[in-house]
N, C-alpha and C positions, 0 to 999 in steps of 0.2 A: 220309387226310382231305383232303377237295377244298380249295384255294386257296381262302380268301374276302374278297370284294367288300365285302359291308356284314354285320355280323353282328345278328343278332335282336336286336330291343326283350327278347324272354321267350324263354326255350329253347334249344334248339338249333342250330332250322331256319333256320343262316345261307343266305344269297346266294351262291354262289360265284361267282369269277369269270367264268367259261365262263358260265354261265346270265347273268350281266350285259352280258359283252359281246353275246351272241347276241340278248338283247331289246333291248337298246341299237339293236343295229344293224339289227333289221328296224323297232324306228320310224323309225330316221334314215331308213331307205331310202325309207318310205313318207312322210315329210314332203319327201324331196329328189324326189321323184319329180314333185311338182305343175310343178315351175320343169324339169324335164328332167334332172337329176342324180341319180337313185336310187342309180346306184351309188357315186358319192362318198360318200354318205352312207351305203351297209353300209358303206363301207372303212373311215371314219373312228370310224364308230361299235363296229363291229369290235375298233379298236387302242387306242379311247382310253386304255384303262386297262389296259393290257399289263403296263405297268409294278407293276401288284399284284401279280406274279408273283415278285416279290420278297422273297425273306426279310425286308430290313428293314419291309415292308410286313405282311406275314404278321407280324411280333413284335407291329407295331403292333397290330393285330386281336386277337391272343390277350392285351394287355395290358388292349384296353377290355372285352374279354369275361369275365375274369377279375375286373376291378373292374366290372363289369354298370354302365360306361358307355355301353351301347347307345345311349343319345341322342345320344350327340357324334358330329359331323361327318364321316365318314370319309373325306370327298373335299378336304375345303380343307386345305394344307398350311400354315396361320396354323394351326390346331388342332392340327394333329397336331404342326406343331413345340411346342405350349405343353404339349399332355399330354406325349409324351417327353420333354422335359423333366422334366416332373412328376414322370414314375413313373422314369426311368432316369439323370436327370441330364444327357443330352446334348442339345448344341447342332444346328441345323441343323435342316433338314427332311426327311421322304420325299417324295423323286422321285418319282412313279409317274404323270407326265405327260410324258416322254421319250421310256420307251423306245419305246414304240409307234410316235413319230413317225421315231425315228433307224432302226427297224426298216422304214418306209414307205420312206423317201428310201435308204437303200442299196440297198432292192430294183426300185426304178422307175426308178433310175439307173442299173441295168442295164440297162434298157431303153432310155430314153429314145436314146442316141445313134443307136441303131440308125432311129428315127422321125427324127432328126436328117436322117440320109440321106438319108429317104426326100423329105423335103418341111424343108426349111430352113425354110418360112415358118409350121412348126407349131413350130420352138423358144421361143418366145417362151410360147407358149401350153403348150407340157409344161411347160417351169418355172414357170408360174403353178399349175397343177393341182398338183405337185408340193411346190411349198413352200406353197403356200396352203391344201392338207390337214394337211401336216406342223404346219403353223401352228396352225391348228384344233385339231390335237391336244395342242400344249403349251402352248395357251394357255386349256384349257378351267377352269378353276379363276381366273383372273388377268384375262380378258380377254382378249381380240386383242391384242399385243405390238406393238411396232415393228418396222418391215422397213426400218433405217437399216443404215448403217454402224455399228462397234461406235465409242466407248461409247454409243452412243444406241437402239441397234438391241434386240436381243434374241434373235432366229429363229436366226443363227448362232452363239452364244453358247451355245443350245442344244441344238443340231443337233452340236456336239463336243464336248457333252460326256464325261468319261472314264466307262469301265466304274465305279469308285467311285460316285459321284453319280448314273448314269442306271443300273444292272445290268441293261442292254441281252443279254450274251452269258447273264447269271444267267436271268433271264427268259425269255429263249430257248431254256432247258437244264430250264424247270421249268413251261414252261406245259404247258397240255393239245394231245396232238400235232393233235388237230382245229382246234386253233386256225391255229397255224401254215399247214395246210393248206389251210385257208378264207381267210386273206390273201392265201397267192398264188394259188389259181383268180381274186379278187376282182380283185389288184392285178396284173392281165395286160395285155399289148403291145393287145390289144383293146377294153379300156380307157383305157390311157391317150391312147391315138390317136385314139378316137373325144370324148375329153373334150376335149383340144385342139382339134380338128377342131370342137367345138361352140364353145367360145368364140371361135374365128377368126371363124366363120359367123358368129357375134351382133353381134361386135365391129367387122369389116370398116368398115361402112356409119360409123362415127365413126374412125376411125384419124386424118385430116385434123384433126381435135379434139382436141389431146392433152387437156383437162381433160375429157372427156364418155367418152373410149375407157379413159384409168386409171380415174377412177371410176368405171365400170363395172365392170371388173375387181377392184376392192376390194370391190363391192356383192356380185359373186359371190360371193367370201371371205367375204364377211357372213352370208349366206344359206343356207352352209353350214355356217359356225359354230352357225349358229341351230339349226338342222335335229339337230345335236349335243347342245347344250347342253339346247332343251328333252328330246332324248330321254332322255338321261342323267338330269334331274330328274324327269322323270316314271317313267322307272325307277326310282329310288330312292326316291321317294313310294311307290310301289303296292307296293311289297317294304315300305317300314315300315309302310304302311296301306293291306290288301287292300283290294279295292274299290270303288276308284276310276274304275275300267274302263268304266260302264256312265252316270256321270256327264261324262264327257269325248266327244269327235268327235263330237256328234248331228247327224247328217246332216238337211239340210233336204229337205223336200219341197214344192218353190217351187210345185208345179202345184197344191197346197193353198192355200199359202201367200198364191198373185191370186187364187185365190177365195173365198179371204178376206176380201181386200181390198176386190176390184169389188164383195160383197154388203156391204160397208160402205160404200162411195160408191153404192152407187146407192140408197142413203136419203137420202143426205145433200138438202139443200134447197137449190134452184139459182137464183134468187131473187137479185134485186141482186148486189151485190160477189159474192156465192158465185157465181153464173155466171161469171165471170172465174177466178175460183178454178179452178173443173170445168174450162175450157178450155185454161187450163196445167195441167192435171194430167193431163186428157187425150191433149195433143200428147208429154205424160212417155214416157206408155204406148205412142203410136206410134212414138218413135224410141229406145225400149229396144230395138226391134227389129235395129238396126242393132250397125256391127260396134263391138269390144272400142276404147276408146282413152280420151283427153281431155277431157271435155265442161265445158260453163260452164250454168247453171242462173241467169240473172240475173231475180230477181224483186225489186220492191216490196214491203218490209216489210207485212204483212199481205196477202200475194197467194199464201198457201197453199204455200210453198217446202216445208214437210218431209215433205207428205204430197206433194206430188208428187214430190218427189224417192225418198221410198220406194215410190214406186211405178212410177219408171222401174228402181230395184234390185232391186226383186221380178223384175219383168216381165222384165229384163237379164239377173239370175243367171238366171234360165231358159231363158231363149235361148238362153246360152252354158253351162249346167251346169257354175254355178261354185260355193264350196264356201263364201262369208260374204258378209254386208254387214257393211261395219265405218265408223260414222258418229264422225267425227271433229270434236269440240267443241270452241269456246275456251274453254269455261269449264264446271270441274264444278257451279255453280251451277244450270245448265239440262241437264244430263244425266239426274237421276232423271227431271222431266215428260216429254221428248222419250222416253226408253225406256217411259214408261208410257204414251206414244200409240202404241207399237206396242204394246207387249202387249195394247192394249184391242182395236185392229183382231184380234188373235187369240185371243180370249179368256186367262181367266186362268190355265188349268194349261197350254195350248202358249205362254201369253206368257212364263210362267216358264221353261218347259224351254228355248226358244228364243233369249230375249234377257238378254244379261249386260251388266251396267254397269259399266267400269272405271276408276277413280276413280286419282289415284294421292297422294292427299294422306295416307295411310297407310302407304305403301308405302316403307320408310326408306332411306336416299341409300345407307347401309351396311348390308350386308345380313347377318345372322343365319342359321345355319341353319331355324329356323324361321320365318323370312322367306323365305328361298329355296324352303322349299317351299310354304308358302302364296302365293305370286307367283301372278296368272293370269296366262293364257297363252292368251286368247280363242280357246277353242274351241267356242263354241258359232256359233247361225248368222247372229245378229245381235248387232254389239260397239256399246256407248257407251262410248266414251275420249274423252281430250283430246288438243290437241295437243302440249302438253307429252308426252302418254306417246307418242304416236303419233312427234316428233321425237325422245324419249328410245332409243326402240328402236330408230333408223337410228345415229342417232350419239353415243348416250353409253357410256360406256367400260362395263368389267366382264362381267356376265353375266346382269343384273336385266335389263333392257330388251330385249337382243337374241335372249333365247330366245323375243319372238314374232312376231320380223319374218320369217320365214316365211308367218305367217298372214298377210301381206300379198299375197300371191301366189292366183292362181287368186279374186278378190274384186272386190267393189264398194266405192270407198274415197269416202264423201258427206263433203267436209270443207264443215261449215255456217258460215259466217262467215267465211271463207277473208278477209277483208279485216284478219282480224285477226293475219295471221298477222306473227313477229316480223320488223322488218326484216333483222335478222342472220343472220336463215336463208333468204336467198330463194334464192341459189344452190344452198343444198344442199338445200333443199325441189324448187326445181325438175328438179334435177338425179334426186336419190330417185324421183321420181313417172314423169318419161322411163322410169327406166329400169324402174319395174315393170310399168308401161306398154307398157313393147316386150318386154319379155325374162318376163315371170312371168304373162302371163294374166291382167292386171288394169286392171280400168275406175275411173277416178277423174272425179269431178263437184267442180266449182267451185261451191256455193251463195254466193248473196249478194244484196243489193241494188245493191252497190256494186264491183264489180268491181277488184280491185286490180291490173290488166295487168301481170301475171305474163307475158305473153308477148308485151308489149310493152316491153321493158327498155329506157334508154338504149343506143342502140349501142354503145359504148365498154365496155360489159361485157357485152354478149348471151353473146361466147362462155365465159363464165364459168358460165352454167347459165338459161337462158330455158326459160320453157316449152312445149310441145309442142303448145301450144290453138291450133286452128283456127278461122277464123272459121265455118265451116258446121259445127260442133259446139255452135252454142248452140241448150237444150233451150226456150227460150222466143221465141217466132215474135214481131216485129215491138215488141224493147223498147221503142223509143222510143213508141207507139200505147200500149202497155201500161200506162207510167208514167201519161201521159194519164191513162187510161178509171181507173187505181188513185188517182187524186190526191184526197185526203181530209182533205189542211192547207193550212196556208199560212203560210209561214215569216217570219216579222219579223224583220227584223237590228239589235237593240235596242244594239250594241257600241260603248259610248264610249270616247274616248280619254282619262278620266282612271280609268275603270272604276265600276263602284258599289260602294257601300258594305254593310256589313252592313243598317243600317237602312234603306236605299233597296232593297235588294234584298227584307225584310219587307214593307215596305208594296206593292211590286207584286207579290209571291205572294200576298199577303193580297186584292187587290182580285184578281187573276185567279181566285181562289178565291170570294170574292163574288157576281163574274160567271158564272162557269161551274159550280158546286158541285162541281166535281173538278179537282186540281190533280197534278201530277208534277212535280216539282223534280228534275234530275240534276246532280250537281255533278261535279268530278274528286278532287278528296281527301273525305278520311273526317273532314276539320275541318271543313272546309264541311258537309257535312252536318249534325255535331252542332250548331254554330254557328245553324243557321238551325231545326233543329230546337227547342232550346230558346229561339229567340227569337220562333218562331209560336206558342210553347205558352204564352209570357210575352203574346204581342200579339193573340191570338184570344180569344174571350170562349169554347170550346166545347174541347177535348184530347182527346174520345173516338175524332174520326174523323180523327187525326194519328198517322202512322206512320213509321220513320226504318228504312232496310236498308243494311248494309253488309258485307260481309267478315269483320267480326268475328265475324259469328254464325255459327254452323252450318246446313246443309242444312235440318234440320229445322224448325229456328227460322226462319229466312226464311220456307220455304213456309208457316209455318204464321200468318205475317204476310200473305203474298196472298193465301192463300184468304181473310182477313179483311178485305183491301182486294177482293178482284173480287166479293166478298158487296155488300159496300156499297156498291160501284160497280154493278151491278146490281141492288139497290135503291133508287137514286138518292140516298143518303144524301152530305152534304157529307165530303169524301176527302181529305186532302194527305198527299201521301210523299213525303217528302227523304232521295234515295238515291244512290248512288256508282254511276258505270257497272255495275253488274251487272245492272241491270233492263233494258238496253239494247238486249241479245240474244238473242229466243229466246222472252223473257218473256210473257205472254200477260195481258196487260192494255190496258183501255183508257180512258184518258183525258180529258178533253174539253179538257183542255188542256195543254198543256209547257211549263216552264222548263227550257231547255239553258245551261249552262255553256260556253261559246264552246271547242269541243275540233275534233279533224281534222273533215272534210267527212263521212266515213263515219259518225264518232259520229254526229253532227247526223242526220244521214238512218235512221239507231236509233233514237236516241231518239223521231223524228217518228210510227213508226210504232208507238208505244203511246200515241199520240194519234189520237181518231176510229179507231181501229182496223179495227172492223167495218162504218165509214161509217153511222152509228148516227141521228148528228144531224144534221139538217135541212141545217146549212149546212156551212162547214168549220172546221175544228178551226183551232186556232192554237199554234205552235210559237214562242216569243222564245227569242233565241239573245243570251246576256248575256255581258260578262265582268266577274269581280269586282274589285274595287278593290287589294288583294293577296292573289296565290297560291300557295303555295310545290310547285314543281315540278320540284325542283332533282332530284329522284329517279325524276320522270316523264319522261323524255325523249323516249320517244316521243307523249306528249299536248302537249308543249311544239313538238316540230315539228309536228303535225301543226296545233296551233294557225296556227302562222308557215304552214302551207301554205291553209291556211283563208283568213286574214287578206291573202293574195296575192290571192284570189278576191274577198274582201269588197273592198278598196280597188282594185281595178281599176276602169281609167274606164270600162268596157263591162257593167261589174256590173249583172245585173239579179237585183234580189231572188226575182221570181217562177217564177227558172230555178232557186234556187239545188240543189234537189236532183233535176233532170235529169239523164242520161246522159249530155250534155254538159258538166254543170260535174262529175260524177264526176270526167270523163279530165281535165279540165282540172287539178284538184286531184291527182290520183295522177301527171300525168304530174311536176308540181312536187316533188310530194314525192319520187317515185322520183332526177328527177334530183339534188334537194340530196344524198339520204344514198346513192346509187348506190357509193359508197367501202365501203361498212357490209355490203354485201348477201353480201360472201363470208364472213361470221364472222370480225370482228378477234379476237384472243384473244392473251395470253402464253403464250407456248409455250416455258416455262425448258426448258433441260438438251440441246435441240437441237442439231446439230452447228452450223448455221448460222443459227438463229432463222427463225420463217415469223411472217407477219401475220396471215394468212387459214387457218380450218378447211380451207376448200373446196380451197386447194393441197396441205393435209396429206394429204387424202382423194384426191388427184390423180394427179398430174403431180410435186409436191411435186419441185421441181427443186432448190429451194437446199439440200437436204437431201441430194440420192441427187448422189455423186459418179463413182466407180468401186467398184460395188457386186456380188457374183454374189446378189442376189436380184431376181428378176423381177418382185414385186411392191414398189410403190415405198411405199405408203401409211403414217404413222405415226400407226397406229389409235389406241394407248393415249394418246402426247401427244394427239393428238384427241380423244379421249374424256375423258379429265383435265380438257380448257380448254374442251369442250362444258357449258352448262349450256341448258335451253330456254327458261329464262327468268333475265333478266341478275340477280335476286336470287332466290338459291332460297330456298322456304319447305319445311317441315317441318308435320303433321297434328298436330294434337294432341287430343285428345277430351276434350270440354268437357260439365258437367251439365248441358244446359238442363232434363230433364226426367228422372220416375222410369226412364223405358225407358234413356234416358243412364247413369244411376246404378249399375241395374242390370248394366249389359255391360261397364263399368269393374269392376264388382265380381268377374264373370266372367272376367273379363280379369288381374286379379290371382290370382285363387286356380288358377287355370292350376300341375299340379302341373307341376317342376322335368321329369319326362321325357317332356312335352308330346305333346299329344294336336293332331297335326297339322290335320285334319280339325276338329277344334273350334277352333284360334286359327283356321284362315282365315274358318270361315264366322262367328267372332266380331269379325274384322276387317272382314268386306263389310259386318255389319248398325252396325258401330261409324261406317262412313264419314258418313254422314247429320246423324253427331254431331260430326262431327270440325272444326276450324278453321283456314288454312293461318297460319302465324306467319313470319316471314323469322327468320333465324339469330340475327340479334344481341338479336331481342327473345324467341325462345327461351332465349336467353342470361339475359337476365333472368327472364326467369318461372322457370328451375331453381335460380336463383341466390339469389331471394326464397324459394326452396321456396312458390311458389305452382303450379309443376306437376312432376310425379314420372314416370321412368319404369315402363311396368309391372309389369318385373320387371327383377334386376339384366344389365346387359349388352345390354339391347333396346331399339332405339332408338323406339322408339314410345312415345308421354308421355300424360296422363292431367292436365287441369287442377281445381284445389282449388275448391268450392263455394262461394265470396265471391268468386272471383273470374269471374265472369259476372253480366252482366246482364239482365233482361227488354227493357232498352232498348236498349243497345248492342252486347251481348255478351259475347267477352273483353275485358277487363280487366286493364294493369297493375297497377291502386290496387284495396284490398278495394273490392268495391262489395254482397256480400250478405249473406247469412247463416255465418257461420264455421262449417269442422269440416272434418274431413278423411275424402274417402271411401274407402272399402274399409280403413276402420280402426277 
């Protein structure tokens, strides 16, 4: 009877292991192949799981098949230690992420001296190939480990362990002899030479850099882990649920895909503001032509950024036959419209097949096996993510995120709002983007209004991670001309120094509202909102055409409030919304007038441009920039500096109102901001259990000096503490799926009655269509809502929550306090 991998849901017809590794390791090879590595990626894919060659492995096997636990886990050693236990009594767990690697590193170490010889300056670089595989493979269930000194470390710790714990010689006495056989043609003096020899070649040009040449090096390590991890899951997906095969890698055909496009633009209407429009969109498509790197995309809020930006990616990935565009969002609020403007450009059955949305407010911090395999893993040819998920996949720990940084490789990466990106990742954003950049075949574009000079750092930390951007790589010809000929407000600086009050702030949205018959109120908290919300509903004589949008709601519930606002709004019906920065970015509305909440310079220049949007009215729009009388921002820290960087602009003696959102007072404003928090940019974080404590991510991921002493590992990085103290955003939230409506109702319902030996294939695609409904909560007020039993997981063990039907509103949304109709669903 063959060795088996994973055993049958029904029957027989388990997996063995020979067939696992062998499929394993020709995806690895063909996902490591795009960045130049294919063969690392048979090798490792190859060994992973060597260690199932194991009798204790094999008992484990015959005990779930016996008890027709097919569902459970076979790869995470948290399970398998809790069933052994269960059915035998014993402690501890099975090994079978060892031996493979301890099998790797005896055998390349017979080599390797010999290439020592040959070229000294390629040892550096064997032993990063070498323990950086071996790494790969013992860390593929856990995450990337530490490569410290022991107690902190992990890699060596490993790497000795005894024949007991790893059954390295057992293994080796019980696999299949092909096996054996196909590791060492794979793991030869020919390979190992020519992979050092690649990284030397890559690396050379930053050596001078020690933060830019180890991170590098760690990035490699990333990259192939990736290449693993996903192959491994999707092998083990398509063994529990054939069929998968024909919905996964759909290759694009871009030479369709621009003529698709250009018969879409060339309807479009060219006519005032749209002529401006056509001509950034157009220079898009000229300099798609040019070579793979850097670029910056600086337009004017309403000056047609995302269609011209997809349309230098279209045009790009063609040029260069590359294999995604993947648009990077700050926010999942504007990811369904932005994916449903491309799908329209391509009609609707290649908009579906082509374009995926990936959300990640569902996607739970700890993962379940049936989390794990419902994960995407953007493989279609066009990605909506965010940047949370897009920074969760470079640097957060585990195995959830980095099985799809791969797919970053050989792409177009449009990150839209780029100015929002967090301050405490600049160096490692900077750093990430360089090197996929020069090393993976990958094009990245800066969109914005507001340019955040990224690659204009304070000197004093440039070499901690600057960006790569060149001035003759920006896609938009003659900005400053541009803002000009786009200008369609005119901003008021209405900011006193005792601030206003609630009822001062009523009566002047009231008369702006009077005046213009359309009003937008932004605030920064979610009290202000409701605050001014019910005090226009109490102060207007008319409530039909007053709307409030925040955070609390869900996807669907929002959109389903603008379409009922951009209704009204074009048919001139009297309109006010008082709404929290998420209408800010992206949103596609237009106003004829704004209230801003006095926030950074960049908000400001947001918010202006869902005022007069489409340059509609006769004259210009008008923007008042206020502050309130008291705000509590004790939790917002990055809208409180950027205020202070704001307010440096505002009271300067040279301040001229009518500049305020020029490209001149941009830099002015970002160069201020950058230098206050320039301490912040490499990721402060706590990092317990360290030999010698680090401040910064960015040195963990490095150089990481205070940590590597006299160490025989080559690679210095401590990934997992990095990953442990990585969060992308400084308060994580958690999804929870709220009733607004019967479709809501429904897919909870579905989502409950999920039998116990889960039907793969149905939770994911009832997780994509659940996201829409879902609403992000920060932890400790999760805490509450499970604590009141006013939300329930959906099944025992899963971290994904489901909230009770009083507790949403029509107006607000979620809800701590009952606010509707009591009862409990899916009961």
């Amino acid at each position: 009877m063959p060795f088996i991998a994973h055993p049958a849901a029904t029957g027989s017809e388990h997996q063995s292991v020979l067939t696992h590794l062998r499929e394993v390791k020709v995806l690895a090879e063909a996902l490591a192949e795009k960045f130049g590595y294919a063969q690392a990626g048979a090798l490792i894919g190859f060994l992973h799981d060597f260690g199932k060659y194991s009798a204790a492995f094999q008992g484990y096997m015959d005990d779930i098949i016996t008890l027709k636990q097919a569902h459970a886990n076979p790869d995470l050693d948290e399970d398998i230690d809790s069933l052994a236990r269960t059915v035998k009594g014993q402690k501890g767990t099975i090994n079978h992420s060892t031996a493979g690697a301890q099998w790797l590193v005896n055998h390349l170490m017979q080599i390797a001296p010999v290439i020592f010889k040959e070229d000294s300056s390629l040892s550096q670089y064997c032993m990063v190939v070498v323990q950086g595989l071996a790494l790969c493979i013992v860390s593929h269930h856990s995450g990337l480990i530490n490569c410290l000194a022991e107690p902190s470390g992990g890699l060596l710790k490993r790497l000795k362990l005894g024949e007991e714990d790893s059954h390295l010689n057992e293994c080796i006495q019980n696999a299949d002899p092909e096996v054996l056989n196909e590791a060492r043609k794979l793991a030869g003096y020919d390979f190992l030479k020519s992979a050092a020899q690649a990284l030397k070649t890559s690396l050379s040009p930053y050596r001078s850099n020690k933060t830019e040449h180890d991170f590098y090096l760690g990035m490699f390590v990333k990259l192939w882990f990736s290449c693993l991890i996903d192959a491994d899951r999707t092998n083990s997906a398509d063994f529990e649920t054939p069929g998968n095969e024909p919905a996964r890698n759909t290759q694009a055909d871009w030479h369709m895909a621009c003529a698709l496009l250009e018969s879409k633009i060339a309807g479009f209407d060219t006519e005032g503001i749209n002529q401006i429009r056509a001509a950034i969109s157009a220079n898009c498509q000229q300099k798609a032509l040019g070579q793979q790197g850097i670029y910056s995309l600086t337009v004017p809020t309403g000056g047609g950024k995302n269609l011209a930006s997809l349309r230098f990616a279209l045009h790009h990935a063609k040029q260069h036959q590359l294999d995604r565009i993947i648009y990077v969002i700050p926010y999942t609020s504007i990811i369904e419209q932005n994916a449903q403007a491309v799908r329209d450009v391509f009609g609707d059955e290649l908009g579906e097949q082509w374009v995926l949305e990936h959300h990640s407010n569902l996607e739970p911090e700890v993962q379940t096996w049936r989390t794990k395999l419902a994960c995407e893993n953007w493989d279609k040819p066009i990605v909506f993510t965010t940047m949370v998920q897009f920074l969760e996949s470079l640097f957060g720990g585990g195995t959830r995120g980095v099985r799809r940084l791969h797919q970053l490789s050989k792409a177009v990466l449009i990150f839209d709002e780029i100015q929002t990106l967090p301050i405490n990742c600049v160096h490692l954003f900077n750093n990430a983007v360089n090197f996929l950049t020069r090393h993976c075949h990958t094009t990245a574009v800066m969109c914005t209004a507001t340019q955040p000079l990224l690659n204009k750092l304070p000197e004093r930390v440039r070499p901690r991670g600057e960006l790569a951007l060149t001035g003759d790589n920006e896609l938009t010809p003659d900005i400053s001309k541009l803002y000009q000929a786009l200008e369609r407000v005119t901003v008021r600086n209405l900011v006193r120094p005792r601030g206003w009050d609630e009822s001062e702030l009523t009566a002047l949205i009231a008369q702006q509202l009077e005046s213009n018959t359309s009003c937008l109120v932004i605030v920064n908290t979610k009290h202000w909102a409701k605050a001014l919300y019910h005090a226009l509903n109490e102060h207007l004589a008319w409530s039909d055409g007053i709307f409030h949008l925040s955070t609390d709601m869900c996807a669907a519930h929002r959109k389903a409030k603008l379409d009922e606002i951009r209704s009204r709004l074009n048919d001139g019906l009297p309109t006010l919304c008082l709404s929290t920065a998420l209408i800010e970015a992206g949103v596609d509305v237009d106003f004829n007038t704004v209230v801003r909440f006095l926030a950074g310079l960049d908000s400001i220049a947001q918010a202006a441009g869902r005022c007069n949007r489409h340059g509609r009215q006769q004259g210009m729009g008008e923007v008042l920039v206020v502050n309130p009388h008291k705000e509590n921002l004790n939790m917002l820290a990055d809208i409180k500096q950027g205020i202070a960087a704001t307010k440096y602009i505002l009271d300067a003696d040279d301040f001229d109102e009518a500049k305020l959102l020029s490209p001149e007072y941009t830099t002015r404003y970002f160069d201020k901001y950058f230098y206050e928090r320039c301490d912040e940019m490499g990721y402060p974080a706590d990092t317990h259990g360290l030999t010698k404590g680090q401040s910064q991510l960015v040195d963990l991921l490095s150089s990481n000096e205070k940590n590597i002493e006299k160490s025989p590992i080559a690679i210095r990085q401590a990934f997992m503490a990095a990953g442990k103290a990585f969060k992308a955003i400084n308060a994580p939230t958690q999804g929870v799926i709220v009733p607004h409506d019967n479709t809501a109702k429904t897919l909870i319902s579905a989502l409950l009655a999920l039998d116990k030996r889960f039907d793969a294939a149905q939770y994911r695609t009832l997780l994509q269509q659940a996201q829409k409904y879902s609403v992000n909560v920060f932890t400790h007020k999760l805490k509450q809502l499970l604590d009141s039993e006013a939300a329930y997981p959906i099944a025992e063990g899963e971290p994904v929550y489901y909230l009770r039907n009083e507790h949403y509103s029509s107006e607000f949304g979620l809800s701590l306090e009952i606010c509707g109709e009591q009862g409990f669903l899916g009961c």
